[in-house]
C-alpha positions in Angstrom: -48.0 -22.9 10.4 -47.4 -19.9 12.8 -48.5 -16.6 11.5 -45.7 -14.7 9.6 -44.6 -11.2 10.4 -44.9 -8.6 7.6 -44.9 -5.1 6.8 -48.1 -2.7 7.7 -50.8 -2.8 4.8 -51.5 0.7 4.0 -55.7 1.6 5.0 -55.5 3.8 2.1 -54.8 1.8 -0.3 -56.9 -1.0 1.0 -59.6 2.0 1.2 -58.9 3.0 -2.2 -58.4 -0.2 -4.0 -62.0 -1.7 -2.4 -64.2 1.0 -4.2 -62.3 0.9 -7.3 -62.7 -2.9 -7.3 -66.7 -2.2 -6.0 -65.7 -4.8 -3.4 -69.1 -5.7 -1.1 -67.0 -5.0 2.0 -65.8 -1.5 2.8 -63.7 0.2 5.6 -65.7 2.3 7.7 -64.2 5.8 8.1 -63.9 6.1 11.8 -61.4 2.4 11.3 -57.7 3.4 11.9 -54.8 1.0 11.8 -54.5 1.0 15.5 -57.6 -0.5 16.0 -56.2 -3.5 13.9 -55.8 -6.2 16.0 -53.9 -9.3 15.1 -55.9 -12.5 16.4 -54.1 -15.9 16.7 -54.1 -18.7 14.3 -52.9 -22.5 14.3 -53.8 -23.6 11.1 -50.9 -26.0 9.2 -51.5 -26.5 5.7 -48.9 -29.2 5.6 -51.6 -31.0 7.4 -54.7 -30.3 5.2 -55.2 -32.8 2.4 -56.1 -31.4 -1.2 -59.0 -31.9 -2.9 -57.9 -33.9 -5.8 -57.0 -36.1 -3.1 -60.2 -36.8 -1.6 -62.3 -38.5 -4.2 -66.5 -37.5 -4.5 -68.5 -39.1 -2.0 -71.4 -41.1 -2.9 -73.6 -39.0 -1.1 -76.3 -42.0 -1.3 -74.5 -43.9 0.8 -73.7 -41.3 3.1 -76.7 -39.2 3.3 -79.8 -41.6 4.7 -83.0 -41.4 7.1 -80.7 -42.0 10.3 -81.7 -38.6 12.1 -84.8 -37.6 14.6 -84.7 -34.0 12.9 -87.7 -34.2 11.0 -86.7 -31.0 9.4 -83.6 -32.8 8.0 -85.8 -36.1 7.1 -88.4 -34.0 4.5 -85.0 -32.7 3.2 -83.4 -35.5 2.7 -86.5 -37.1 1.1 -86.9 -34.1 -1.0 -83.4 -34.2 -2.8 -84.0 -38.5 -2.9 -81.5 -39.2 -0.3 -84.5 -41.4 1.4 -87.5 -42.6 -0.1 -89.7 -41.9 3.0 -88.8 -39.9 5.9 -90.1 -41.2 8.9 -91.5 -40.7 11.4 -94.0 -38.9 10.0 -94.7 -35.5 11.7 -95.5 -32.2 11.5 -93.1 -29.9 11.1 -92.4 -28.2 14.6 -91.8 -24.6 13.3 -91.4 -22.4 16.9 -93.6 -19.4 16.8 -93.2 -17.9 13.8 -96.1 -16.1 11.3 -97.9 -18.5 9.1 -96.6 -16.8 5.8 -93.7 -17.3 7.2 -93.7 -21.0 8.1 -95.3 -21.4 4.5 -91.7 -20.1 2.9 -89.6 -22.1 5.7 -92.3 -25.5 4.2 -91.3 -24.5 0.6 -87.6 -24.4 1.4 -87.6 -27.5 3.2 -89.5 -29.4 0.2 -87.4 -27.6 -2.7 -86.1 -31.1 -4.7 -82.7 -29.6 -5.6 -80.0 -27.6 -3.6 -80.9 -25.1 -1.2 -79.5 -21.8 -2.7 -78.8 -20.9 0.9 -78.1 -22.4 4.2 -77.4 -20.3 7.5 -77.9 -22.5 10.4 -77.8 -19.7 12.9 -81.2 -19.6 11.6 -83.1 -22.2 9.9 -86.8 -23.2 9.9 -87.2 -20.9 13.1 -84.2 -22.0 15.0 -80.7 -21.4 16.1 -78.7 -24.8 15.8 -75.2 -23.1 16.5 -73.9 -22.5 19.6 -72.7 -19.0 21.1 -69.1 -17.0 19.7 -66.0 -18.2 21.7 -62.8 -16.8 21.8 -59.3 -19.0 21.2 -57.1 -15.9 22.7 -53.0 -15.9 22.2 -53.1 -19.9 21.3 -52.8 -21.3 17.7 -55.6 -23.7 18.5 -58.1 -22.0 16.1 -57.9 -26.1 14.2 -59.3 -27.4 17.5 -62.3 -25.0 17.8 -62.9 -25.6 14.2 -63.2 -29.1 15.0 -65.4 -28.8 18.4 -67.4 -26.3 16.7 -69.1 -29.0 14.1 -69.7 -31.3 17.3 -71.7 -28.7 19.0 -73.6 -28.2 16.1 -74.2 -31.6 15.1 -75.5 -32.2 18.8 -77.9 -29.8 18.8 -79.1 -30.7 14.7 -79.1 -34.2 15.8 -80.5 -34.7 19.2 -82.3 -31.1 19.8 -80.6 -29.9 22.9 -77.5 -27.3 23.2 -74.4 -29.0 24.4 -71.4 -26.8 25.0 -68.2 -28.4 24.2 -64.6 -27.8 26.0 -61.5 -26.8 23.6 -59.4 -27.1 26.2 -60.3 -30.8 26.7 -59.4 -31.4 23.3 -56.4 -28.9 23.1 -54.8 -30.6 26.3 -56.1 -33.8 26.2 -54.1 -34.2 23.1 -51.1 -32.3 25.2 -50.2 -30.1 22.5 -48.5 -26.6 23.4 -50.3 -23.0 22.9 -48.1 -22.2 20.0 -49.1 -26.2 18.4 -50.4 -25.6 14.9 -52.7 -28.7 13.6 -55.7 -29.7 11.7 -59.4 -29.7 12.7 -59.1 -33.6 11.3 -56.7 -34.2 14.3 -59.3 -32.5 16.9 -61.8 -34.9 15.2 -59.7 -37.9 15.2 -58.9 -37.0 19.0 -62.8 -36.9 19.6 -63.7 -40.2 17.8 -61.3 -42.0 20.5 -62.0 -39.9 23.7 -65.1 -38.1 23.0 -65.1 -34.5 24.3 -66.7 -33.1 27.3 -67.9 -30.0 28.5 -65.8 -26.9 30.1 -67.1 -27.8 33.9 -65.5 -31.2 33.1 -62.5 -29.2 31.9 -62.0 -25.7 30.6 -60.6 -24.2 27.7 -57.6 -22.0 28.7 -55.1 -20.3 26.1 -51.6 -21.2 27.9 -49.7 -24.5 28.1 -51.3 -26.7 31.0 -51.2 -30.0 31.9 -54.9 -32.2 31.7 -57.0 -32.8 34.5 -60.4 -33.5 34.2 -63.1 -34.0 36.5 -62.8 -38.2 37.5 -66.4 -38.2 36.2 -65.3 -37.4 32.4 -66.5 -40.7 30.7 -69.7 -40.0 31.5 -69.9 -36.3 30.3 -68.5 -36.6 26.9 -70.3 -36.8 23.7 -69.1 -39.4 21.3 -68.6 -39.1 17.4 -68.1 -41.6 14.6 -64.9 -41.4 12.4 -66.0 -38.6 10.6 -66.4 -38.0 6.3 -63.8 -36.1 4.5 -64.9 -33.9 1.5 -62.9 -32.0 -1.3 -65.7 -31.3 -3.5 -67.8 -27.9 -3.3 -70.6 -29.7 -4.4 -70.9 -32.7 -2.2 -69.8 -29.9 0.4 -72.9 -27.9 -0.3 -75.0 -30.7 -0.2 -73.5 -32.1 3.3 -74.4 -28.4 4.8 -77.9 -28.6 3.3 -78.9 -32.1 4.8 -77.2 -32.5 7.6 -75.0 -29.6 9.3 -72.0 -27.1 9.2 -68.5 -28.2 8.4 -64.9 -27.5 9.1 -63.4 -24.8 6.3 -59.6 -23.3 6.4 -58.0 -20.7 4.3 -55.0 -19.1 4.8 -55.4 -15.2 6.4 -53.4 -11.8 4.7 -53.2 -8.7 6.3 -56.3 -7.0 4.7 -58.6 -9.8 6.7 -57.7 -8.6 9.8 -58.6 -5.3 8.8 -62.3 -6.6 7.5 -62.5 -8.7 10.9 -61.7 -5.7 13.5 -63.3 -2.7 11.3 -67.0 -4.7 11.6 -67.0 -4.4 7.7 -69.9 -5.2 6.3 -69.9 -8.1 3.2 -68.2 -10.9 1.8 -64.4 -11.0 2.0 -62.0 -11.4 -0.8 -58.5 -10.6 -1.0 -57.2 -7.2 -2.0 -54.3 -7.4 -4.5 -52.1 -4.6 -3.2 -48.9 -4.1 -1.9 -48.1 -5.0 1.8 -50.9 -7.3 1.5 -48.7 -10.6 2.7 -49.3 -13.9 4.3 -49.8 -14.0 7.5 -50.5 -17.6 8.2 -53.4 -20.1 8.3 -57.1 -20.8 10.1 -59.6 -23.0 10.6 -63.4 -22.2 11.4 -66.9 -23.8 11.4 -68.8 -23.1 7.9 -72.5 -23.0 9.1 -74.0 -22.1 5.9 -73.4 -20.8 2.5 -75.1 -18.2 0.0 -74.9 -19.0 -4.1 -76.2 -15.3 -4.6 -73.4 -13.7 -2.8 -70.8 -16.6 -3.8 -69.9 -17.4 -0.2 -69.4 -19.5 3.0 -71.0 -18.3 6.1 -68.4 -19.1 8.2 -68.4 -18.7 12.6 -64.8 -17.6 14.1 -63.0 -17.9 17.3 -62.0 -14.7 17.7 -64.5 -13.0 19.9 -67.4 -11.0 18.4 -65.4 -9.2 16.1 -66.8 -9.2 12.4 -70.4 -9.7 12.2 -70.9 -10.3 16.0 -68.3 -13.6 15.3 -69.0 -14.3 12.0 -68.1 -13.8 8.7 -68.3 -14.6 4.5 -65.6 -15.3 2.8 -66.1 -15.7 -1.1 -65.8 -19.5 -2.8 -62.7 -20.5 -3.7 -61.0 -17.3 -1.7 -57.3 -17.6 -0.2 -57.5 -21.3 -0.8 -60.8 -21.7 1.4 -61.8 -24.1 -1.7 -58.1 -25.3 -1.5 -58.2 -27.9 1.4 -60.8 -30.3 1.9 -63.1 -29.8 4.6 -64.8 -32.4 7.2 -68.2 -33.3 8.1 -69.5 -35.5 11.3 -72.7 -37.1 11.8 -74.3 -39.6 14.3 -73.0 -37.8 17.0 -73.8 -40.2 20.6 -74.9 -37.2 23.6 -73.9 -37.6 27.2 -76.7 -37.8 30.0 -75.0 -34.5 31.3 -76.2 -33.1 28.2 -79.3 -33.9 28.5 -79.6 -33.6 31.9 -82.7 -31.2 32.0 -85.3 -32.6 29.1 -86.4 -35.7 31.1 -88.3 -36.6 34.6 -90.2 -39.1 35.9 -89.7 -42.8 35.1 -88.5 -41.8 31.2 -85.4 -41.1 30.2 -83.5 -40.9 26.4 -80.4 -42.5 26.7 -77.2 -42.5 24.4 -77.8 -46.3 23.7 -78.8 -47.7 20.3 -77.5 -47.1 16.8 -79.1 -43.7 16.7 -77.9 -43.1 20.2 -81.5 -42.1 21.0 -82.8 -45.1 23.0 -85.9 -44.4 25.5 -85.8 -46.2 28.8 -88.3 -46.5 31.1 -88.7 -47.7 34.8 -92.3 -48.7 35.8 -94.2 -50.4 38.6 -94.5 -54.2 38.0 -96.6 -56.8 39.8 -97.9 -54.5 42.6 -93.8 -54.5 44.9 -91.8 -54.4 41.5 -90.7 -52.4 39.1 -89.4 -53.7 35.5 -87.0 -51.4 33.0 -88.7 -51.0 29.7 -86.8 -49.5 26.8 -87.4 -48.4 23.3 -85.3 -49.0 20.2 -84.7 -45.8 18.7 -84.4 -47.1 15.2 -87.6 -49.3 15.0 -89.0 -47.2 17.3 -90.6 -50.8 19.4 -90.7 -51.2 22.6 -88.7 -53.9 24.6 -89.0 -55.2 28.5 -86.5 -55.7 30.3 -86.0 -57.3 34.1 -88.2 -57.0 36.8 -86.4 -55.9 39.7 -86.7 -54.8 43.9 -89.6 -56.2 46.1 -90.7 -53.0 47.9 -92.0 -50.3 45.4 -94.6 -48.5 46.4 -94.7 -45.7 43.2 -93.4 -45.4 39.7 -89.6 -44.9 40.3 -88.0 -41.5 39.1 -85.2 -42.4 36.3 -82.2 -40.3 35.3 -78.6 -40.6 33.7 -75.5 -39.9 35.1 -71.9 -39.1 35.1 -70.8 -42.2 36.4 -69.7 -43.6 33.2 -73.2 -42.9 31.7 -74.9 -45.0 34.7 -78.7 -44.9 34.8 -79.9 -44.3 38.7 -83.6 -44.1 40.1 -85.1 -43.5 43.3 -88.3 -44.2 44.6 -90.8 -44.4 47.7 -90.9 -47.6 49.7 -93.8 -49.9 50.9 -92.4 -48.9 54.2 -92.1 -45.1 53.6 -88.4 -44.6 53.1 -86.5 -43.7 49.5 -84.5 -46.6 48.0 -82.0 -45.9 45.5 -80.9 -48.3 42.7 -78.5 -48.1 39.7 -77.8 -50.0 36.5 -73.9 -50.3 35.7 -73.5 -49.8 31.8 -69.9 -51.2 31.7 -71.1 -54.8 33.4 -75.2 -54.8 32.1 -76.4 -55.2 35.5 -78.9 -53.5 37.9 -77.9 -52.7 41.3 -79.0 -51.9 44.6 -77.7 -48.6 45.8 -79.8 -48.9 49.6 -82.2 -47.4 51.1 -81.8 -43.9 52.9 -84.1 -40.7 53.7 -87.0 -39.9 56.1 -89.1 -42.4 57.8 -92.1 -40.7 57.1 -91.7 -40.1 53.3 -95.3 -40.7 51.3 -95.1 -39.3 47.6 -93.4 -39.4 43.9 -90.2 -38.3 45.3 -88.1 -35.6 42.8 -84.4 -36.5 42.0 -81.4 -35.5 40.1 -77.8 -35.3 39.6 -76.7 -31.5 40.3 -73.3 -29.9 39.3 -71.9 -29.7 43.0 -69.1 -31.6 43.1 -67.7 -33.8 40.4 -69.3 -36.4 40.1 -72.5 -33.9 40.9 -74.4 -34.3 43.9 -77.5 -36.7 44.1 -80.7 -34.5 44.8 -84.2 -35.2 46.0 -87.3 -33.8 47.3 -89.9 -35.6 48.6 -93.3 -35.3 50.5 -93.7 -36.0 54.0 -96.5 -37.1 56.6 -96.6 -33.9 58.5 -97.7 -32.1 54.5 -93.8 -30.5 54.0 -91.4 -31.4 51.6 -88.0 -32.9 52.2 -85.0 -32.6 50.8 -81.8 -34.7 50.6 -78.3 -34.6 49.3 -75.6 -37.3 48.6 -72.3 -37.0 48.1 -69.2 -38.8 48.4 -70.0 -39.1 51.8 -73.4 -40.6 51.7 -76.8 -39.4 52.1 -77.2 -35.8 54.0 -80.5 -34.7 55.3 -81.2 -31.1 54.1 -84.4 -30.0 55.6 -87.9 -29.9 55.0 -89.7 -26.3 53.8 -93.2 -25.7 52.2 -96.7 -26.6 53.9 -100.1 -28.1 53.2 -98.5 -30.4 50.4 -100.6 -32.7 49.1 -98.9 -34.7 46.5 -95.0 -34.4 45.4 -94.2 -35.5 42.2 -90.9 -35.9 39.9 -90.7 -31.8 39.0 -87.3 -31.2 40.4 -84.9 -29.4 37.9 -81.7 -27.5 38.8 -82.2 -25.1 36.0 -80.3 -22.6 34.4 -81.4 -19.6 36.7 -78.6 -17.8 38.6 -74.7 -18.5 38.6 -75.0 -22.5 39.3 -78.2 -23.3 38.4 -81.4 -23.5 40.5 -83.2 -26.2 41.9 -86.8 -25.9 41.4 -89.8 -28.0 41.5 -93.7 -28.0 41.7 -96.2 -29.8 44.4 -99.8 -30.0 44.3 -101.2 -28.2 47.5 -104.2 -29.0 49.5 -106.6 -26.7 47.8 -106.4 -29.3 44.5 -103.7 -26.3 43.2 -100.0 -26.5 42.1 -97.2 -24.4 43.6 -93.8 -23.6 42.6 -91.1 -23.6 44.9 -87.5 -22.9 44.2 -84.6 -22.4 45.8 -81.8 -19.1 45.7 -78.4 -21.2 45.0 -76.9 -17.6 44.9 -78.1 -16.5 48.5 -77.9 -19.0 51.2 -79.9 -21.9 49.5 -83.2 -21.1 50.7 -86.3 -22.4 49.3 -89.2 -19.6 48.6 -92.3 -20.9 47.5 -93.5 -19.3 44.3 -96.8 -18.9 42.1 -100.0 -21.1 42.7 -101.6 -22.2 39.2 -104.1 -24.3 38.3 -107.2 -26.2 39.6 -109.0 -29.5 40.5 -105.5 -31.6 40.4 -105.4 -34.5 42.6 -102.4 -36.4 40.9 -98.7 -36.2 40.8 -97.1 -33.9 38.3 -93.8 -34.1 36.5 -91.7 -31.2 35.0 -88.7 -30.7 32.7 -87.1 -27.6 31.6 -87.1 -27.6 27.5 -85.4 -26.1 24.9 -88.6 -23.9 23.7 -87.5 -20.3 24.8 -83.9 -21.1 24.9 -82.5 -18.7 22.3 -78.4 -20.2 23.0 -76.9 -22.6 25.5 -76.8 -20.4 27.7 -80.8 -19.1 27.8 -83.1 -20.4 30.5 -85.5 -23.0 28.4 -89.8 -22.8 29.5 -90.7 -25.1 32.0 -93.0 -28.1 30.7 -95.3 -29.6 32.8 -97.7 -32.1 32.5 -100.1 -33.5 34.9 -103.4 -35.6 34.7 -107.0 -33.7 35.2 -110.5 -35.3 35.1 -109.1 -38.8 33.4 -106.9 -36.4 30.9 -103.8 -34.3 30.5 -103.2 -31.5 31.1 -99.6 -29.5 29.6 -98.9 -26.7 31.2 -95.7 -24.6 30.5 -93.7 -21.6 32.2 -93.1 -18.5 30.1 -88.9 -18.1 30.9 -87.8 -16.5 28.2 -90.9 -13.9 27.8 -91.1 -13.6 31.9 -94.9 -13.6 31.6 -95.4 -16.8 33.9 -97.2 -20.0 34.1 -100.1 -20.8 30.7 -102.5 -23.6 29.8 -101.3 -25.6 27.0 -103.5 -28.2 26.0 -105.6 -31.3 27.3 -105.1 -34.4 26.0 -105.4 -38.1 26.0 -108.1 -40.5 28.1 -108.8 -42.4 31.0 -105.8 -41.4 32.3 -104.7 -42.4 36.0 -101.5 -40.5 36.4 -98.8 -38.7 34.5 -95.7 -40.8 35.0 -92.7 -39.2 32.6 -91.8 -36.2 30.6 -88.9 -36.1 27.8 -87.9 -33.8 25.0 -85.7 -36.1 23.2 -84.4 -36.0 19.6 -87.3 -36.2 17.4 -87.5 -32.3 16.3 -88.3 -30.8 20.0 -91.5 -33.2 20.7 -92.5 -33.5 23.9 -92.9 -37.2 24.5 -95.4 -38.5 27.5 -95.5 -41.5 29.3 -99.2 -42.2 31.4 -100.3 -44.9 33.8 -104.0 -45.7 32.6 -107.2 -46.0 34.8 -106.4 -49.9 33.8 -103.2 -49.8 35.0 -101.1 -49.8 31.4 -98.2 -47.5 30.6 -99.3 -45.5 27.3 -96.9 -43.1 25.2 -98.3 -39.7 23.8 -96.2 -36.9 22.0 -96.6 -33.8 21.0 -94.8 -32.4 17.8 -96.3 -29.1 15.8 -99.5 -30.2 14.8 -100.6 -30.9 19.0 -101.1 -34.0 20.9 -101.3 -37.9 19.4 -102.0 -40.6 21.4 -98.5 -43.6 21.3 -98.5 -47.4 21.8 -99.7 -49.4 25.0 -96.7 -50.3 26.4 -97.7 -53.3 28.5 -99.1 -53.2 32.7 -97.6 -51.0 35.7 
């Protein structure tokens, strides 16, 4: 429906009538009528269904223990969605006060409807991604729509993943002025998945789509998703597992509340002038039974309260149309690019899309993929493959349709690369390249140069330097070596979300039984500085991942988590980026431990998940959620 032209409203009257009527949201004094800025819509309500046309769920069915957020688990147990919610862990409430985490404990475990939800906010953290802006396009129904998936990512799976409109908007190749429905985004989605804005941008105009050629394996993937016209089973969707789609049609006097930064929930002032101006569609990431309200995220820039807003139940048919919910939402290895390292990764495979696979040395020259069901939580081996490994492969996922690749060091000192094709089931042997004198763990990612990125990795040398190489569509590139007196290199390297494309970083052990971090200025020339030298006594390979502790939005450099083995144990150690106050000792854990061999933060509630090569020469899982370090499951030999 495009938005409607009508008279002025009159601010005095709108003044006047919201103290009479002791409204909760006032106009500020300073607010003048030329301030008022009329924002875009694109919501059709001849595309909404009614509620007495979607019949009440049977949230039984619905509602069930298939989630890794063990926030989300205790409340769905608490309510008798599940009978037990599993796994069983401690809750991983991120610094926060002990009274505090005592309250955030009782509202997880209250056995009836919360009386509030805001997820910008809940149990410690931020689950919604940052404000966006949809500019002069009706596409508000589209952003509604990627808005849940971006939550529902990050509720589900623990990592921000920032979601293109425009891949949605154009992909469907609807004009600017196009009204819709957020079910038609969604419906979209479920078919094509949606990627992220390097893939393809979001743009308000009319252009025609052209995504990167590597977009199948940058796109998360949803289910058909649930339909719900009842404010009860709406509630209770928000309160056990994530924000919704909401529209309601807009009059004049909202505009005014958006653009004045009024304070309070909205509801419609009855005077004249006051006419309909169209319809919209937003995210509803929470509601409050005191106040009577949604707490609803917009797409008009950080107008409001800094993008947000309440809007009162049932208010200018916000009750009116039925509203849509997603779950089981299927992350891209893009996504999760930077919570894994080493010879562990979590993939999108499995039911839960939450799989862990591993790559480990087999049989002295081999190395066999291992993977875990992330359902029944068992472990599973796969084939044994190659005939000259000489250390535990480095593992990661890529945006070549979601491939998995590895690289590691030869019996004969050079790097071999293979990759496994997901569309045919099959490992294959991607050759062998690098230096001649290679002799470590080498690092190795995908980067964002180029699309599909950039193969990157670093690895020790003979003469004590580190090496690093680059592939691209032309094949392997020699980069040069940098650093001195390296002793061990190990599978650290990150590009991380310092400076305008993302540094790469890693950390060797030194010759003094030390690490050091190195890193290199993408922003100035690409040259590699080495850094701070921390700890002591380390004569094994590390590995390093950048996490989602310290990450405030999608856009926030997360700490640095390192773990490496010490003395037949290990040790975590973790860099302070948000805080800037450096490198700290976490813990020591675990025994007769030979080597660390992976790092991931995957979707069980921000656990750190370890993979170690015994003294007897058997892969063993720990993890790490909020009440420390438990020792996992013998795997089986390396």
């Amino acid at each position: 429906m495009a938005q409607i032209r009508t008279r002025q409203i009159k601010i005095l009257d709108l003044r006047k009538f919201l103290i009479n009527k002791k409204f909760s949201w006032q106009i500020p004094a300073s607010f003048k009528l030329a301030d008022n800025k009329i924002h875009s819509l694109g919501g059709d309500p001849t595309k909404f269904t009614l509620p007495k046309v979607v019949p009440k769920l049977d949230l039984k069915k619905i509602i069930d223990d298939k989630t890794g957020n063990p926030f989300l688990l205790e409340r769905r147990k608490a309510l008798g969605f599940i009978k037990e919610a599993k796994p069983k862990t401690k809750l991983a409430v991120h610094e926060i006060s002990p009274n505090i985490k005592e309250a955030y404990l009782k509202d997880i475990l209250l056995p009836k409807l919360s009386p509030s939800v805001d997820w910008r906010n809940r149990w410690g953290w931020n689950w919604i991604t940052k404000i966006k802006d949809q500019g002069g396009c009706e596409s508000c129904w589209v952003f509604s729509g990627v808005g849940i998936v971006e939550a529902m990512t990050r509720i589900e799976h623990c990592v921000w993943s920032k979601r293109s409109e425009g891949d949605v908007h154009d992909g469907m190749h609807v004009t600017c002025a196009q009204t819709g429905d957020p079910g038609s985004a969604l419906t979209w989605m479920e078919n094509n998945g949606v990627a992220d804005p390097d893939c393809y941008p979001y743009r308000p105009g009319d252009y025609t789509w052209a995504p990167t050629p590597d977009r199948s394996g940058r796109t998360v993937k949803i289910p058909p998703h649930t339909n719900m016209g009842n404010t009860n089973d709406q509630k209770t969707w928000i309160d056990t597992v994530g924000p919704i789609t909401l529209c309601y049609d807009v009059y004049n006097d909202f505009d005014i509340y958006w653009n004045s930064g009024a304070n309070g929930v909205y509801r419609k002032a009855n005077i004249p002038n006051n006419n309909l101006r169209g319809s919209h569609c937003v995210v509803a990431v929470g509601y409050d039974n005191v106040q009577q309200c949604w707490i609803c995220k917009n797409s008009w820039g950080n107008g409001g309260d800094h993008g947000f807003f309440r809007i009162g139940y049932g208010e200018v048919n916000s009750d009116y149309y039925w509203k849509y919910g997603v779950k089981i939402t299927n992350p891209d290895p893009w996504t999760k690019r930077r919570l894994h390292n080493g010879n562990i990764i979590e993939s999108g495979n499995g039911a839960l899309h939450r799989n862990f696979e591993m790559l480990a040395t087999s049989g002295g020259i081999h190395m066999k993929h291992w993977w875990r069901d992330g359902s029944s939580n068992n472990w599973g081996a796969g084939p044994v493959l190659a005939n000259d490994v000489a250390v535990c492969p480095t593992f990661t996922g890529t945006t070549f349709n979601r491939n998995f690749e590895c690289v590691y060091m030869t019996t004969s000192r050079r790097l071999h690369h293979w990759w496994f094709n997901q569309a045919a089931g099959t490992w294959n042997d991607g050759g062998i390249f690098g230096p001649f004198d290679a002799y470590g763990v080498p690092g190795f990612l995908q980067s964002n140069y180029g699309a599909p990125g950039n193969f990157e990795v670093v690895v020790r040398t003979l003469t004590g330097q580190l090496n690093h190489w680059w592939r691209d569509g032309g094949g392997w590139h020699d980069g040069g070596r940098f650093g001195s007196g390296i002793m061990l290199s190990g599978a650290t390297l990150i590009q991380s979300n310092y400076g305008m494309k993302g540094n790469l970083e890693l950390v060797a052990v030194i010759n003094t039984g030390q690490m050091q971090h190195f890193w290199r200025d993408d922003d100035h020339g690409f040259v590699w500085h080495a850094g701070v030298v921390f700890g002591s006594g380390i004569y094994s390979t590390p590995v390093m991942i950048e996490g989602e502790y310290g990450a405030s939005d999608e856009d926030r450099v997360g700490n640095y988590e390192l773990c490496v083995a010490v003395g037949g144990a290990v040790q975590h150690w973790w860099r302070d980026n948000a805080g800037g106050t450096g490198w700290h000792y976490g813990a020591t854990f675990g025994s007769n431990v030979r080597t660390v061999a992976g790092l991931v933060e995957g979707s069980y509630g921000f656990n750190l998940e370890v993979i170690v090569i015994t003294n007897s020469s058997q892969l063993q899982h720990y993890w790490r959620d909020g009440a420390g370090w438990h020792p996992g499951p013998v795997i089986g030999p390396a």
